[in-house]
C-alpha positions in Angstrom: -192.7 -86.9 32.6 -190.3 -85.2 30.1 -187.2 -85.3 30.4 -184.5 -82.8 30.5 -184.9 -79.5 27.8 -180.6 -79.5 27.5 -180.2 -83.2 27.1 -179.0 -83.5 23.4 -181.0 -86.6 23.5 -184.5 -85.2 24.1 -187.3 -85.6 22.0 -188.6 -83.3 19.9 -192.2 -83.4 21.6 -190.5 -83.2 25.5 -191.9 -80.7 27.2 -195.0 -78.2 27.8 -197.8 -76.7 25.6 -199.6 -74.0 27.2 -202.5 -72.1 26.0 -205.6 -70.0 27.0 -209.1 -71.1 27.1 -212.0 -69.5 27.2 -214.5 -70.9 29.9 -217.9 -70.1 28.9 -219.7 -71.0 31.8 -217.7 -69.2 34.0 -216.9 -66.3 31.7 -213.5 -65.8 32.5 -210.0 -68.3 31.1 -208.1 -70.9 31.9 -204.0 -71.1 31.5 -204.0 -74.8 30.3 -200.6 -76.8 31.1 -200.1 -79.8 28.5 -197.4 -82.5 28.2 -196.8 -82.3 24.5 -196.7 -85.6 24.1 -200.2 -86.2 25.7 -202.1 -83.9 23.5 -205.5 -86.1 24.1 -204.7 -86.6 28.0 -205.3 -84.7 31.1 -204.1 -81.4 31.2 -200.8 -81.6 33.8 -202.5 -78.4 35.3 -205.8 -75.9 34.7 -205.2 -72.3 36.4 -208.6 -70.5 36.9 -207.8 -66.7 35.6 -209.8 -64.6 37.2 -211.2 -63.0 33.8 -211.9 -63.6 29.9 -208.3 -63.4 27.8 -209.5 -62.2 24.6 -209.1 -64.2 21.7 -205.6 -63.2 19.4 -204.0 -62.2 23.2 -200.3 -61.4 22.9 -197.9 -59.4 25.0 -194.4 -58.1 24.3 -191.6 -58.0 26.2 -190.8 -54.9 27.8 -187.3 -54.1 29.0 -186.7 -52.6 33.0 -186.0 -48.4 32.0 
């Protein structure tokens, strides 16, 4: 499990990668949770998206008016 984000003595690769991937056989994504320092393991967690995130996705930030 990583470890703390703040602790000065944290690894580099503690923490979370998280991407997008495109299911094919269901047509729709996945948001795909990694450990970064399990690249080749298990993903910690797979959250079915209900439809297909294009490819080169990006959002911006968008400030309360």
């Amino acid at each position: 499990m990583p470890s703390d984000p703040c602790d000065s003595q944290a690894a580099e690769d503690d923490g979370y990668a998280v991407a997008c991937v495109h299911d094919p056989d269901r047509g729709a994504s996945d948001l795909v949770i990694l450990a970064a320092q399990d690249f080749t393991g298990e993903p910690v967690a797979r959250i079915h998206l209900p439809a297909r995130v294009p490819l080169g996705f990006h959002g911006s930030w968008i400030p309360d008016a």
